[in-house]
SENUSE-758488 format. One record per residue (C-alpha): residue in one letter; y, x, z. Coordinates in steps of 0.05 Angstrom, whole numbers, plus 5000, padded with zeros to 4 digits. Layout:
BEGIN
(tornu A; (Y; X; Z))
...
This chain:
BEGIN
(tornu X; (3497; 5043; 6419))
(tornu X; (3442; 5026; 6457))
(tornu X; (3385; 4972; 6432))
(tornu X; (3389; 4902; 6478))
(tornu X; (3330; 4922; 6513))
(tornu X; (3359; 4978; 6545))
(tornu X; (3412; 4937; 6559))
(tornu X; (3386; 4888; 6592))
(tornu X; (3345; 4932; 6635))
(tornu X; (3415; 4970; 6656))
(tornu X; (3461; 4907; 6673))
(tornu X; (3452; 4883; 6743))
(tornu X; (3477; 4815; 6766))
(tornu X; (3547; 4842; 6780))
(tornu X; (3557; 4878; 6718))
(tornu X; (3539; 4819; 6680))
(tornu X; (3587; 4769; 6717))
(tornu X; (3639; 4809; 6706))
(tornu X; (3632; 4815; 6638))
(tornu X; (3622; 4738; 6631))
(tornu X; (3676; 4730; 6672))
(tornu X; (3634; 4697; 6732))
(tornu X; (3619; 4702; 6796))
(tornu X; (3556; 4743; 6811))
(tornu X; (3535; 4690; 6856))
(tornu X; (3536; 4645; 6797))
(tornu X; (3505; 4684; 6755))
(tornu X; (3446; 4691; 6814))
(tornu X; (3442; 4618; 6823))
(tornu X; (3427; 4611; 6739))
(tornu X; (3378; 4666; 6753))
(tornu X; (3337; 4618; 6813))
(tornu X; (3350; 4554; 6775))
(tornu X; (3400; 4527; 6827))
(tornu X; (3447; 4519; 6771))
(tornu X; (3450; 4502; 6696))
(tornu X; (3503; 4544; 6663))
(tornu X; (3552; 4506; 6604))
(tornu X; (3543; 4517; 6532))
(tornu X; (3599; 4578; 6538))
(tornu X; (3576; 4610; 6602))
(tornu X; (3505; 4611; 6557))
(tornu X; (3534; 4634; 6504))
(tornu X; (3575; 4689; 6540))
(tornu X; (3515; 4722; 6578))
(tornu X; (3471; 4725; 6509))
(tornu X; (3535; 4763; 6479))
(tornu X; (3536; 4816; 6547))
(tornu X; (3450; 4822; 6551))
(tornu X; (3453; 4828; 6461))
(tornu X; (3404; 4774; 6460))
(tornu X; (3403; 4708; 6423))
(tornu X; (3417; 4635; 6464))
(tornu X; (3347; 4626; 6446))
(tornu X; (3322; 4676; 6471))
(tornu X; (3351; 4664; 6536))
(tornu X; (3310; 4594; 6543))
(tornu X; (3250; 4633; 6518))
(tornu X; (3262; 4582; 6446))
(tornu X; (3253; 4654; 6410))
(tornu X; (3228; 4720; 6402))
(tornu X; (3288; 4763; 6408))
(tornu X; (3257; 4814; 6368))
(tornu X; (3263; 4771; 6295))
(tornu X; (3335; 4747; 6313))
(tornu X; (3353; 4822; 6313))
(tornu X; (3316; 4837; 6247))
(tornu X; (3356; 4783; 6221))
(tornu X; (3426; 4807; 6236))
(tornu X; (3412; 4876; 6211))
Protein backbone atom coordinates (compact mmCIF):
# COMPACT_ATOMS: atom_id res chain seq x y z
CA UNK A 1 0.00 0.00 0.00
CA UNK A 2 1.15 3.15 -0.72
CA UNK A 3 2.23 5.88 2.15
CA UNK A 4 -0.54 9.05 2.28
CA UNK A 5 1.87 11.15 0.65
CA UNK A 6 1.90 9.38 -2.43
CA UNK A 7 -1.53 9.39 -2.16
CA UNK A 8 -2.35 12.50 -1.97
CA UNK A 9 -0.09 13.55 -4.71
CA UNK A 10 -2.01 10.78 -7.07
CA UNK A 11 -5.79 11.72 -6.30
CA UNK A 12 -7.06 14.53 -8.41
CA UNK A 13 -10.27 16.40 -7.62
CA UNK A 14 -12.44 13.82 -9.38
CA UNK A 15 -10.99 10.84 -7.93
CA UNK A 16 -11.45 12.19 -4.60
CA UNK A 17 -15.20 13.19 -5.02
CA UNK A 18 -15.97 10.11 -6.00
CA UNK A 19 -14.62 8.35 -3.38
CA UNK A 20 -16.29 10.83 -0.86
CA UNK A 21 -19.17 10.46 -2.66
CA UNK A 22 -19.28 14.31 -3.90
CA UNK A 23 -19.39 16.25 -6.55
CA UNK A 24 -15.99 17.30 -7.90
CA UNK A 25 -17.25 20.75 -8.10
CA UNK A 26 -17.80 20.52 -4.41
CA UNK A 27 -14.90 19.22 -3.63
CA UNK A 28 -13.17 22.34 -5.83
CA UNK A 29 -15.20 24.85 -4.12
CA UNK A 30 -13.71 23.39 -0.40
CA UNK A 31 -10.42 23.58 -2.23
CA UNK A 32 -10.99 27.82 -3.02
CA UNK A 33 -12.77 28.37 0.23
CA UNK A 34 -16.18 28.99 -1.46
CA UNK A 35 -17.50 26.39 0.78
CA UNK A 36 -17.07 24.84 4.28
CA UNK A 37 -17.55 21.14 4.08
CA UNK A 38 -19.74 19.24 7.23
CA UNK A 39 -18.11 17.35 9.92
CA UNK A 40 -18.68 13.94 7.62
CA UNK A 41 -17.73 15.34 4.24
CA UNK A 42 -14.31 16.32 6.52
CA UNK A 43 -14.10 13.37 7.80
CA UNK A 44 -14.63 11.37 4.55
CA UNK A 45 -11.87 13.24 2.44
CA UNK A 46 -9.15 12.69 5.44
CA UNK A 47 -10.17 8.84 5.20
CA UNK A 48 -9.63 8.94 0.92
CA UNK A 49 -6.19 11.48 1.15
CA UNK A 50 -4.90 8.87 4.62
CA UNK A 51 -4.47 11.99 6.49
CA UNK A 52 -5.81 13.06 9.90
CA UNK A 53 -8.97 15.87 10.16
CA UNK A 54 -6.26 17.81 11.65
CA UNK A 55 -4.18 17.72 9.36
CA UNK A 56 -6.50 18.87 6.85
CA UNK A 57 -6.99 22.40 8.80
CA UNK A 58 -3.20 22.40 9.13
CA UNK A 59 -4.16 21.75 13.42
CA UNK A 60 -1.29 18.90 12.93
CA UNK A 61 1.65 17.49 11.52
CA UNK A 62 0.42 14.50 9.70
CA UNK A 63 3.63 12.88 10.08
CA UNK A 64 3.14 12.12 14.25
CA UNK A 65 -0.60 11.13 13.70
CA UNK A 66 0.81 8.32 11.49
CA UNK A 67 3.56 7.29 13.96
CA UNK A 68 0.80 7.01 16.31
CA UNK A 69 -1.44 4.54 14.56
CA UNK A 70 1.38 2.24 13.70
Amino acid sequence: MQDSEGRRRQMNGHDLAAAVGVRNVYISQIENNHRIPSREVLQKVAEALEVTVGFLLMETDNSAARRCRK
